[in-house]
C-alpha positions in Angstrom: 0.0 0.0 0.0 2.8 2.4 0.7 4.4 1.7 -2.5 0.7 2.5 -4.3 0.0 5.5 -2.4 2.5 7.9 -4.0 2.1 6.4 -7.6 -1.6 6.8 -7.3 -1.1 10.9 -6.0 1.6 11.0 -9.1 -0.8 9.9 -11.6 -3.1 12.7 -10.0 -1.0 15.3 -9.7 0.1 14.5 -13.5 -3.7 14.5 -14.6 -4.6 18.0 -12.7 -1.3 20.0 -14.8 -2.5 18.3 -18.2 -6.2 19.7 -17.3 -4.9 22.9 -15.9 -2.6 23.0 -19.2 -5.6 22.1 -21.7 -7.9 24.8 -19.9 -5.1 27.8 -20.2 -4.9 26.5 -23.6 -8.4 27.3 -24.4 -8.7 30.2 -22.5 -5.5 31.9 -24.6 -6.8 30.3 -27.8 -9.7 32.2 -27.6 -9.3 35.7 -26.1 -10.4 34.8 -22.6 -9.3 36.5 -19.6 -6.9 34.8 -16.9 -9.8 35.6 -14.0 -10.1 32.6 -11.6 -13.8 32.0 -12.1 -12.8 32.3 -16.0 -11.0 29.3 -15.3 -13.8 27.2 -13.7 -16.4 28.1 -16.5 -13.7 26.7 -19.3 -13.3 23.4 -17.6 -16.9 23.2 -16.7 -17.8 23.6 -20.7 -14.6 21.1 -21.4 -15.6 18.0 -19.7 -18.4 18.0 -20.7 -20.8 17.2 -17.7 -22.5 20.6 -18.2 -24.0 20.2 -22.3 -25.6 23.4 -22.4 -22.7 25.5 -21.1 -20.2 24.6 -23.6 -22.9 25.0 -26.2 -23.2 28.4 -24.9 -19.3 29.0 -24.9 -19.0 28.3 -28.2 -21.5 30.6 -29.6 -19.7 33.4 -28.3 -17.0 33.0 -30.4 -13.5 34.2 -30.3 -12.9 37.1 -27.7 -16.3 37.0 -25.7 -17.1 39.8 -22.9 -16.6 39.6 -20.1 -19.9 40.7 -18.9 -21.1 37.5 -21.3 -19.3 34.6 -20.1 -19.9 36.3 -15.9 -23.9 35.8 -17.5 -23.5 32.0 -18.6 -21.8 31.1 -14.8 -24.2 32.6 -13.3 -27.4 31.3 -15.3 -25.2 27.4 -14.8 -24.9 28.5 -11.2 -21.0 27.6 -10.9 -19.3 27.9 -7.2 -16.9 30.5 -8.5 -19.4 32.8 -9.5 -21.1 32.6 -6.0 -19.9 35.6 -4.6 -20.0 37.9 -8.1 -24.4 36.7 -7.5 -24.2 37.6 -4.0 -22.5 41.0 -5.4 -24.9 41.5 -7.6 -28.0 40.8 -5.8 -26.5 43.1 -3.1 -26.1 46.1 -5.8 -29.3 45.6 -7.3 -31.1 45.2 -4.0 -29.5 48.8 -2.4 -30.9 50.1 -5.8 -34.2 48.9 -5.5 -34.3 50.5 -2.0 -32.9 53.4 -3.3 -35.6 54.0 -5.5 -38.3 53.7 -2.9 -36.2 56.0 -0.7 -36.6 58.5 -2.8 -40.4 57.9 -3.8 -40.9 58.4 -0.5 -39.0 61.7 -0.1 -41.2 62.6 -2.9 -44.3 61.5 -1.7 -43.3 63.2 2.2 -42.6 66.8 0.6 -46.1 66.1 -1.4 -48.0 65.9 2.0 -45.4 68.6 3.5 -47.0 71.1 0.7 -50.4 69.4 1.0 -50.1 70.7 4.9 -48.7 74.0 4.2 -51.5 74.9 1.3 -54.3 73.7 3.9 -52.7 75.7 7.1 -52.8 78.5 4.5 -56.1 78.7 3.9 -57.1 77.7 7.2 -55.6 81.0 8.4 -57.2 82.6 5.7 -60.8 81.3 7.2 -59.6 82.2 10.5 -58.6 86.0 9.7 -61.5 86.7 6.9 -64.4 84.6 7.5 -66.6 86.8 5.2 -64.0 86.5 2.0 -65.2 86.3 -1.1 -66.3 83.5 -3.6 -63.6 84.3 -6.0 -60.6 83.9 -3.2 -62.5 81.0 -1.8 -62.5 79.3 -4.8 -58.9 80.1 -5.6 -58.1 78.8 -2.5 -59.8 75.8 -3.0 -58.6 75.4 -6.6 -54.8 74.9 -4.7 -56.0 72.7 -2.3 -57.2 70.2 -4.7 -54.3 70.6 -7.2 -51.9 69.9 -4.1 -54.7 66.8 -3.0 -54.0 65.4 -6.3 -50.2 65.6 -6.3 -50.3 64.0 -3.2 -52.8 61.3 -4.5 -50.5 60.8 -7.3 -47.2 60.4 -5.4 -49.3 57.9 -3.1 -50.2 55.9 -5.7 -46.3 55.9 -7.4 -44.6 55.1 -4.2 -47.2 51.9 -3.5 -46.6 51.1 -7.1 -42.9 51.4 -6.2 -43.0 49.7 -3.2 -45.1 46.6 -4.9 -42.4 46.4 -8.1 -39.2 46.6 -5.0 -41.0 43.8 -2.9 -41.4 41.5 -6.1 -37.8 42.5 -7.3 -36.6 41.8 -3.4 -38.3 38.2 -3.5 -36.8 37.4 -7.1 -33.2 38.5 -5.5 -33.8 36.5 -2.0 -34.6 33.5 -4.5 -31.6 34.2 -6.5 -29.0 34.6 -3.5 -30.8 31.4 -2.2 -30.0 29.9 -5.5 -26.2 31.5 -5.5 -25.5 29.7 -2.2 -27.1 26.6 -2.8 -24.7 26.8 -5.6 -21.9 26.3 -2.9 -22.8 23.1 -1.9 -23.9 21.8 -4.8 -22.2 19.2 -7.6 -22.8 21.0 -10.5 -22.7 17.6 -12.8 -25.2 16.0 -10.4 -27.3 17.9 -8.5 -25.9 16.3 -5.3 -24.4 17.6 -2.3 -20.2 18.1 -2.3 -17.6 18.1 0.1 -18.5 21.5 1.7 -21.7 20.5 2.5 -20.6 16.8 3.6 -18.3 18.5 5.9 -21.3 20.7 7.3 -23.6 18.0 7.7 -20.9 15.4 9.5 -20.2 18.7 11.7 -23.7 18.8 12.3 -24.3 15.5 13.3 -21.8 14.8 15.5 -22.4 18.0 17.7 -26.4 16.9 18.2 -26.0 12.8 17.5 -25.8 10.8 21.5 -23.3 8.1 21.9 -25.6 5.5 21.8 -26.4 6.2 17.6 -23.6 5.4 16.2 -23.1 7.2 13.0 -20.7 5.6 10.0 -19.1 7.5 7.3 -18.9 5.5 3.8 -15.9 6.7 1.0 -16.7 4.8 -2.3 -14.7 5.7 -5.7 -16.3 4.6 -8.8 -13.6 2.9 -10.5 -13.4 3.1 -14.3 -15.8 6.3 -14.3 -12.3 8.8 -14.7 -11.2 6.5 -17.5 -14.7 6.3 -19.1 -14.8 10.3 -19.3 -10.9 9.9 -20.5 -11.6 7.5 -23.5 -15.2 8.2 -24.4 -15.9 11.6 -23.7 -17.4 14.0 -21.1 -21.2 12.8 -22.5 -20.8 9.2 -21.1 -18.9 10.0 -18.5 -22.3 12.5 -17.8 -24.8 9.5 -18.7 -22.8 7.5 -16.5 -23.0 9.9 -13.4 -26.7 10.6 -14.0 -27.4 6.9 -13.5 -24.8 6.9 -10.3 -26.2 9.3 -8.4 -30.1 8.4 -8.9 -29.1 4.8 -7.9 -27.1 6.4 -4.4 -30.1 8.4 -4.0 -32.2 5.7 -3.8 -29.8 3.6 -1.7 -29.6 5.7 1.5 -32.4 5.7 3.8 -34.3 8.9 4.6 -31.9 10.7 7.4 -28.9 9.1 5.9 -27.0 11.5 3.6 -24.8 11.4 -0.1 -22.5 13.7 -1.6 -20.4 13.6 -4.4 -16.4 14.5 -2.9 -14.4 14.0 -6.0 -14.4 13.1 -9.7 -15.0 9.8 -8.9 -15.5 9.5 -5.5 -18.8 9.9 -3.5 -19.6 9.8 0.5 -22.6 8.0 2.7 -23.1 9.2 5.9 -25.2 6.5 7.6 -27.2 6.9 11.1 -27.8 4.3 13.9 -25.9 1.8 12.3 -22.9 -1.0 13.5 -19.9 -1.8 11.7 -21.9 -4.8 10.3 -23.9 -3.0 8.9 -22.1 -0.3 6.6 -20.5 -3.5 5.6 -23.3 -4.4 4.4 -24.3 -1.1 3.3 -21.3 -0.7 1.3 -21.7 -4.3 -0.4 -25.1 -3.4 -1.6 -23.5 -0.3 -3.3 -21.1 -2.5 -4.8 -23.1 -5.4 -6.0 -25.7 -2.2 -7.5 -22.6 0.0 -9.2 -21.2 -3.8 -10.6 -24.9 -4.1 -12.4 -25.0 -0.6 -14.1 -24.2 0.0 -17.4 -23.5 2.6 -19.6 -24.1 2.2 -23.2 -21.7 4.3 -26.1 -22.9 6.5 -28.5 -23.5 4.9 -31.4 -22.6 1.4 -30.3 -26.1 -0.1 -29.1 -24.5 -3.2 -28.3 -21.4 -2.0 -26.8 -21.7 -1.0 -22.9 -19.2 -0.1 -20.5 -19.5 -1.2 -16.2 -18.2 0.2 -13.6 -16.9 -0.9 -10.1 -16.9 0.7 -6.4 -14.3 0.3 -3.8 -15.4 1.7 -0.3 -13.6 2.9 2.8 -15.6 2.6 6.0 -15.0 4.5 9.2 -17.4 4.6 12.6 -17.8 8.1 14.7 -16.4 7.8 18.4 -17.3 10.2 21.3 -14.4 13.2 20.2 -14.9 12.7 16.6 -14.5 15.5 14.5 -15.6 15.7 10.6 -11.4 16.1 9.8 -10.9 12.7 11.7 -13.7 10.9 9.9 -12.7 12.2 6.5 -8.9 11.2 7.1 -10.1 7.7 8.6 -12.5 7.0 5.6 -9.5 8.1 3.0 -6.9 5.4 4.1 -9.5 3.0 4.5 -10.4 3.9 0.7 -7.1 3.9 -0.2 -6.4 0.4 1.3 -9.6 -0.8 -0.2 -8.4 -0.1 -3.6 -5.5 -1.4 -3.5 -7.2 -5.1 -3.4 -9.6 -4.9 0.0 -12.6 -3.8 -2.1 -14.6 -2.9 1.1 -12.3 -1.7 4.3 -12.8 -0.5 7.6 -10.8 1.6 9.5 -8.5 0.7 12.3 -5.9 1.9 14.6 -4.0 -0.2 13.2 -4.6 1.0 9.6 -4.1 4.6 10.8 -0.6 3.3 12.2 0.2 2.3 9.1 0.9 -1.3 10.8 -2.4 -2.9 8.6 -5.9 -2.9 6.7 -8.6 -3.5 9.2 -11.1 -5.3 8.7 -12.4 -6.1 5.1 -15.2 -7.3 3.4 -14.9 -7.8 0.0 
């Protein structure tokens, strides 16, 4: 295993620069700025796994604006775009309230002259009772011109307030949206390793001792290599299938995320070691049957396999132990286990645990 380790983190770390060299590529190829979130939205519309996006990159041709390709991560809700939508929403909320600020400054000197033109001829009543028609009628003439200004502004700052409260609600539902984005794996709609971390946190500060709660690390083997040979298309077919079939695996209060290209997480409730072994065999027996068919070859399918790292919360577990338990059970699992469990032993380096292949 120590021997594999490094190889395996070589042929990663290898992978990563040719990605991070084919994306730079494309980005200098055609006019696009060296912005971080530039660089997200090019790899996003290279592998593939978002259709629509690199449609959407294509058509703007050679030297797009900047104010373009900021539009297409935000309408595809990308995690580096997150806080220009939060930005955004901000700016555009401060202007709606702007706007009614100022409708109602309007509307406050209406009633201010309102008040002024009926104190006037009030005093006018007061100091001449036995006026004539004429100045009556003048009078009155102002008081219902300034009456329907007031009326008027009224009616424009409800209007205003009505069009900012519907604006305020779209922009709530965007910023929603924008941080949902955060947590979200864009390819399949499930959670990813920020919220896993978040909901591992969260369990382990309200979870009692006596509900034990396990944490499952399965990589999809062959799903890297599928996206590597046939295309970012499969490799989205493939995932699509993967991640209804984990949705439907976990139980109601038990939790899935997607971590990593190729690797996803279960976080399973009230449950023994037993169990998650048993948990995790399911997964692998239900990965084993899935296929994939190629485009264009009917008859041609491709399979995938699962290797799973298991690890058990104890009483001061944090969500860093569990992660770092569940890796180098992972890791031990691929390299022949299949299904591993954690152990002191394993985290001394001195052996695999338990297994259950």
């Amino acid at each position: 295993m120590n021997r594999q380790v490094p190889a395996d983190a070589s042929r990663s770390q290898a992978r990563q620069a040719a990605i991070i060299l084919k994306v730079a590529h494309a980005m200098s190829a055609h006019g696009i700025a060296a912005l971080p979130r530039n660089y997200e939205l090019v790899y996003e519309a290279l592998s593939g796994r978002l259709p629509e996006l690199s449609r959407e990159l294509a058509a703007l041709g050679h030297n797009p604006q900047q104010d373009a390709l900021d539009a297409l991560g935000l309408r595809h809700h990308l995690i580096s775009h997150a806080a220009l939508a939060a930005d955004r929403t901000r700016a555009a909320g401060q202007e709606a309230l702007a706007e009614i600020a100022g409708k109602l400054r309007l509307a406050l000197l209406q009633k201010q002259s309102f008040k002024d033109e009926l104190d006037h001829f009030a005093g006018r009543l007061a100091t001449d009772p036995v006026a004539g028609m004429s100045e009556f009628a003048d009078d009155a003439a102002r008081l219902r011109e300034a009456a329907g200004r007031l009326t008027n502004e009224e009616g424009a700052l409800q209007q205003a307030l009505e069009t900012s409260m519907t604006r305020l609600a779209e922009l709530e539902g965007e910023l929603a949206e924008s941080r949902r984005s955060l947590t979200r794996d864009p390819a399949t709609g499930l959670p990813n390793r920020l919220a896993l971390t978040a909901k591992l946190d969260s369990i382990l500060e309200a979870e009692r001792a006596d509900q034990p709660v396990a944490l499952l690390l399965a990589s999809v083997e062959g799903l890297r290599e599928m996206a590597e040979h046939h295309g970012g298309t499969v490799a989205a077919k493939a995932l699509s299938k993967l991640s209804t079939l984990f949705r439907k695996s976990i139980k109601k209060d038990d939790f899935v995320a997607r971590v990593g290209q190729q690797e996803f997480a279960f976080v399973c409730r009230d449950v023994s070691t037993e169990n998650a072994e048993a948990i995790a065999r399911r997964l692998r027996q239900s990965v084993k049957e899935l296929t994939v068919t190629l485009p264009g070859r009917a008859h041609t399918a491709e399979t995938l396999s699962l290797a799973a790292g298991i690890t058990l919360a104890q009483p001061a577990s944090t969500s860093a132990d569990l992660l770092t338990q569940a890796e180098q059970a992972l890791a031990g699992a691929r390299d022949g286990a299949g299904i591993l469990c954690y152990s002191a032993a394993l985290g001394r380096g001195r052996g695999y645990g338990q297994s259950a292949a």
